[in-house]
N, C-alpha and C positions, 0 to 999 in steps of 0.2 A: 437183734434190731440194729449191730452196728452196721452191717452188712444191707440193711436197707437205707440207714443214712446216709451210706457210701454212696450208693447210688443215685440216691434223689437228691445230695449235694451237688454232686458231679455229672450231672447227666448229661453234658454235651460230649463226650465219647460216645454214651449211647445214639446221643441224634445224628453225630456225624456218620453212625454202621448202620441205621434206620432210614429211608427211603421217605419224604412225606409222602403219605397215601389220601385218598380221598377221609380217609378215620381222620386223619390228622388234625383236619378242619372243624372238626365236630363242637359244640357247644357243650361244657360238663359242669355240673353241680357237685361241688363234694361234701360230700353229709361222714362227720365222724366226731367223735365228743373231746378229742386228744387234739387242743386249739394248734402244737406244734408239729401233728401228724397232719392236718390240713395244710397249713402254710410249707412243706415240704411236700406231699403231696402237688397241690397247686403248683411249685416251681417246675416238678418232673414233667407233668403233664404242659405245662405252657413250654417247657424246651422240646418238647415231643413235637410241639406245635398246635398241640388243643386252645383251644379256648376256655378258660375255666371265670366264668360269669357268675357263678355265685357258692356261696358255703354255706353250710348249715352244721349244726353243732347237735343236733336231736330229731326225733322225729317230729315233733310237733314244728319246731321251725323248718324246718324242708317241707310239710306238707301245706306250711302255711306260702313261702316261696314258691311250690311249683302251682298252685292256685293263678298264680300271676304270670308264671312264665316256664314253659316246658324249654328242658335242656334238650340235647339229642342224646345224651348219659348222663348217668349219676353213677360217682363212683362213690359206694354204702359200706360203712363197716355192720359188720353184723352186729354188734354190740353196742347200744345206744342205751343212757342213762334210761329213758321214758317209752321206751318197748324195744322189738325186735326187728331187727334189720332186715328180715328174710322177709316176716308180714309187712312191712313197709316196700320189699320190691316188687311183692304179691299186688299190691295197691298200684305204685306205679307204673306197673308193667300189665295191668289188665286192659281186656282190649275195648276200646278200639284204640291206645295208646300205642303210639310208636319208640316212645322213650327206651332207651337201653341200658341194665342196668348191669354193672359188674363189680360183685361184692369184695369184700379183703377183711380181713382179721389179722392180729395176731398168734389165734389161737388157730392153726393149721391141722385140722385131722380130719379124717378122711371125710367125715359127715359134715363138714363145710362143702365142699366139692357135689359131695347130692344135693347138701340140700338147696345150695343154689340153683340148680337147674329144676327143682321143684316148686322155687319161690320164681318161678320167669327169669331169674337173673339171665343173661348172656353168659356169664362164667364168675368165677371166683379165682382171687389171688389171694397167696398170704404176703400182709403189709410188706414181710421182706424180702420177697420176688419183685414188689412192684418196681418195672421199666418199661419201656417203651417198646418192645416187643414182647414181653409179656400181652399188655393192651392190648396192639397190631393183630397178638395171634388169636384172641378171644374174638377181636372183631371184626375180623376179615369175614367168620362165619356169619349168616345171615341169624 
């Protein structure tokens, strides 16, 4: 993990090798139950240049928030006290939803990576890859 702190501490080296793209602009939710993996989170993604409008700490409060107001991503840990993060992007990602979801964990093995793309996500990161081209290259893809 120090190796994602590194990053999400520091992340104006990242933005200055990063390009803002039309993703850049996007509105994100972050839903994850680690209050101090949110607020670094949050800072990465706002140097990237996202907008990051709201947190959620479980599933039940993120599906109470997107009731009120669809983000254009949520970025989901898989692992939430009060269910699972995969059927929570199965939720938010069904259609006629446009929201986009791309997962992260700690726990990095290969069945992250499926099973994202089985729960709708957009893609998956593990927590200590997250950067700004990580993002970029999950979302460039439609």
């Amino acid at each position: 993990m120090t190796n994602a702190r590194r990053r999400i501490e520091d992340p104006t080296k990242e933005t200055r090798e990063t390009p803002l793209t039309e993703e850049a602009r996007l509105s994100v939710m972050v839903v994850d139950d680690d209050a101090r993996f949110r607020g670094l989170a949050g800072r990465l993604l706002s140097a990237c240049g996202y907008r990051v409008e709201s947190e959620a700490s479980s599933v039940s409060d993120a599906l109470a928030q997107l009731a009120h107001r669809k983000p254009d991503l949520v970025l989901l840990d898989v692992g939430l006290p009060d269910g699972d993060g995969l059927e929570l992007s199965r939720l938010i990602t069904a259609p006629p939803s446009t929201v986009r979801v791309v997962l992260v964990s700690a726990d990095c093995d290969a069945t992250s990576a499926r099973g994202a793309a089985d729960a709708g996500a957009s893609g998956f990161i593990p927590k200590s890859d997250l950067s700004c081209e990580a993002l970029a290259s999950i979302l460039q893809n439609p």
